[in-house]
Residue, then its C-alpha position, 0 to 999 in steps of 0.5 A: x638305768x640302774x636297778x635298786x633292790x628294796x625291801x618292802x616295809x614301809x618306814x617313815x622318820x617321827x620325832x624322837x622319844x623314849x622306849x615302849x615296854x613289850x609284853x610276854x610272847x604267847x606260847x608257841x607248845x601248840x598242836x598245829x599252828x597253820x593248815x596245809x592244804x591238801x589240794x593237787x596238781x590236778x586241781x590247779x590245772x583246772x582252775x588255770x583252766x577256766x580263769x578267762x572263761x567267766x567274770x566270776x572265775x577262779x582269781x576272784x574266788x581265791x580273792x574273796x576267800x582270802x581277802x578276810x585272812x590279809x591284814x594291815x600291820x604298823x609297827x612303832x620301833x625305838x632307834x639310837x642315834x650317836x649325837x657328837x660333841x661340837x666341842x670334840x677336837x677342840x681340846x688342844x691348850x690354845x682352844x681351851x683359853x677360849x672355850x674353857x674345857x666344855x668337852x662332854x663326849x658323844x652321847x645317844x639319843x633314842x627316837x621314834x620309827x614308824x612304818x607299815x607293812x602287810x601279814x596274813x593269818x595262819x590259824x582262827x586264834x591269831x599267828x599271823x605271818x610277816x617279813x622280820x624287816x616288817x615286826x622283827x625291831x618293833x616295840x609296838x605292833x598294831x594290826x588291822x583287819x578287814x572287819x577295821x579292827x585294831x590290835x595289839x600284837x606281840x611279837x612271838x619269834x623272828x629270824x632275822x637272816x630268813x627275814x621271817x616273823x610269827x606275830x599274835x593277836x588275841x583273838x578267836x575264830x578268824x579267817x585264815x589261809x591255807x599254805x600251799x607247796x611252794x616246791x610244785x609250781x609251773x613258771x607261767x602259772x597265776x599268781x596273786x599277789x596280796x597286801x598293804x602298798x603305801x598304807x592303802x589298807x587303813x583307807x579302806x580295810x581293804x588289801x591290794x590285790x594285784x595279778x600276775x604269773x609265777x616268772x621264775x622259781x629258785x632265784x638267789x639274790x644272796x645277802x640283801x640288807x642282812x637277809x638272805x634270800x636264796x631260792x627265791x619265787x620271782x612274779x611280776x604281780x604288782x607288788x610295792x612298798x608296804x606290801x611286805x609280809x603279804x601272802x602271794x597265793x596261787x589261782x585257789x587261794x593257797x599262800x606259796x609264799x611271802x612278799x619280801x623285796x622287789x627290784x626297782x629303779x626308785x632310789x628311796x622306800x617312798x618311791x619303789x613301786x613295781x616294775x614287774x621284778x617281785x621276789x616271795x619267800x617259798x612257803x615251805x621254807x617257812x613251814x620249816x623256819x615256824x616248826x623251827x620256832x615251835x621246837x624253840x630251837x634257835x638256828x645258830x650261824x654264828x659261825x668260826x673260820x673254815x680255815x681257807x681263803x678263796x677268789x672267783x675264777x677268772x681269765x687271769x687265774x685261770x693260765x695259772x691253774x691245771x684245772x678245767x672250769x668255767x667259774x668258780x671259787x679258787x681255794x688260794x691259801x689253807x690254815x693248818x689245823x682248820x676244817x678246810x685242810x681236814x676236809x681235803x680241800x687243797x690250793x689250786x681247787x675250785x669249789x663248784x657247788x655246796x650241797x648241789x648248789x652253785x658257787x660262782x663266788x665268795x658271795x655265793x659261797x657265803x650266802x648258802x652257808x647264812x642258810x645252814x647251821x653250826x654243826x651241819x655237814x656240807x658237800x663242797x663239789x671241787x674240781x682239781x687236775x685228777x678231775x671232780x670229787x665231793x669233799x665233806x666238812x662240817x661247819x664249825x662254830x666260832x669260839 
């Protein structure tokens, strides 16, 4: 049975309509914006301890705290959809005897998207964090809390390719979660997963809360739907549609992540629901991607050429090449003057890794580049008849 990968929002067609206009963002000069927690290994230790001990144990304290932080996102966004001329090919001279010249040309029509998805506060005066593929588009954006009251919130910055969105509402002395470390988790440990599947939380004001462990850590699944998606944390907490941009918590209610995809065998977002294949945002990653957004330094990728052009390794390249690896990418072809040649690559080579990372292909190779910037300098690891070496270049922006 194939496995699809889905993003988690939850999208539904309505009738089309006009544009909606959007307000002023709110400042983001602030001095913190979200609190970090300050507890340690140790501590978690002794909560994963007692949490099949009593009824009343550490995955209930956590939901209880941080249930009231969870909320309910809608979102409204405005598409264009290209409307074709039925006449279109029918200006040959014999048709036009009989339908005279009624060509008009494609034109546009804008309609109405209307979808759900999940967030959480991260400080008492309103920011809330979600997916980008959950508020990035919107032209209106109502959030609902646990008290059943709704808001009007405005979008205040968004990275598309990390799918990260910091949202706000005007309001004082919320609850919040803490965000945690997301670099120090043990596979096997609990997790709880939080959020807004199939629009559950407008029926009662309440999020889904599910419970699983922590599967993997660092998992790449690459470029997913525009999104990059690299070191990904893995759970097989329950996790569904509408659950995106919800927080997935350790055992004391600390956020190491966000809930952005899962994998399922659903062919439609109406129908993905979990099979125990969730994948989360690290949170410190998106610690990074917020201070990004307060410096109001936008990342740039829009990157230029490297100057070469590369193919997986295979069996057959392999007879062909003096080289001894087990995968790869197989510089085929250089470009006079290009980062590529000034940094030393050479036809022949096999890219191994950036910047420790491991490359297997061009989908690698261009997966970890999405998630550098203009003007960075990499450490491509290449292998070559005189053996290993690391080759420096700096990422060129396109003219």
């Amino acid at each position: 049975m194939m496995l699809g990968t889905q993003l988690l929002a939850f999208m539904a067609l309505l009738a089309p309509l006009g544009s909606c206009s959007s307000k002023d963002k709110p400042d983001l000069e602030k001095a913190h914006i979200y609190a970090v927690s300050a507890s340690t290994v140790s501590d978690r230790d002794s909560l994963n301890d007692n949490i099949t001990s009593t009824r009343h144990n550490a995955i209930t304290r956590a939901v209880a705290k941080a249930s009231p932080a969870v909320v309910g996102i809608n979102v409204t966004e405005i598409r264009e959809q290209r409307i074709y001329d039925p006449f279109e090919g029918f200006d040959d001279p014999f048709f036009r005897q009989f339908f005279g010249n009624q060509r008009r040309g494609p034109t546009t029509q804008k309609y109405k998207v209307e979808g759900l998805g999940s967030g959480f506060l991260i400080s008492p005066d309103g920011y809330i964090l979600t997916n980008d593929h959950v508020a990035g588009n919107a032209a209106k954006i109502i959030v609902t809390t646990t008290s059943g009251k709704q808001y009007d919130a405005k979008l205040v910055a968004t990275d598309p390719i990390q799918d990260v969105a910091l949202v706000k509402i005007d309001a004082e002395d919320l609850p919040y979660l803490t965000l945690g470390n997301s670099d120090d988790l043990a596979i096997g440990e609990w997790a709880i997963a939080m959020g807004n599947p199939f629009g559950l939380f407008k029926t009662n004001d309440k999020p889904t809360v599910t419970v699983g462990v922590i599967s993997n850590t660092g998992v790449n699944l690459g470029l997913e739907q525009g999104k990059n998606y690299r070191g990904m944390i893995q759970t097989d907490a329950a996790i569904s549609s509408g659950n995106s941009g919800g927080p997935l918590l350790t055992a004391n209610g600390e956020v190491i992540g966000i809930n952005a995809i899962i994998h399922t065998t659903a062919q439609n977002y109406e129908g993905a629901g979990s099979i125990g294949l969730g994948f989360a945002i690290p949170i410190n990653k998106v610690k990074t991607i917020i201070e990004g957004f307060r410096s109001g330094k936008k990342a740039n990728r829009n990157f230029g050429s490297l100057g070469f052009i590369g193919q997986t390794l295979d069996d057959d390249i392999k007879q062909y090449i003096n080289v001894q690896a087990d995968d790869g990418l197989v510089v085929t072809n250089l470009y006079r003057n290009s980062p590529a040649m000034a940094s030393g690559l050479q036809v022949g080579d096999v890219i191994t890794a950036i910047d420790g990372e491991h490359v297997r292909s061009l989908e690698d190779l261009n997966s970890i580049l999405t998630d550098r910037k203009v003007g960075d300098v990499v450490t491509f690891t290449v292998l070559r008849s005189e053996g290993k070496m690391q080759l420096k270049m700096q990422l060129p922006s396109a003219k």
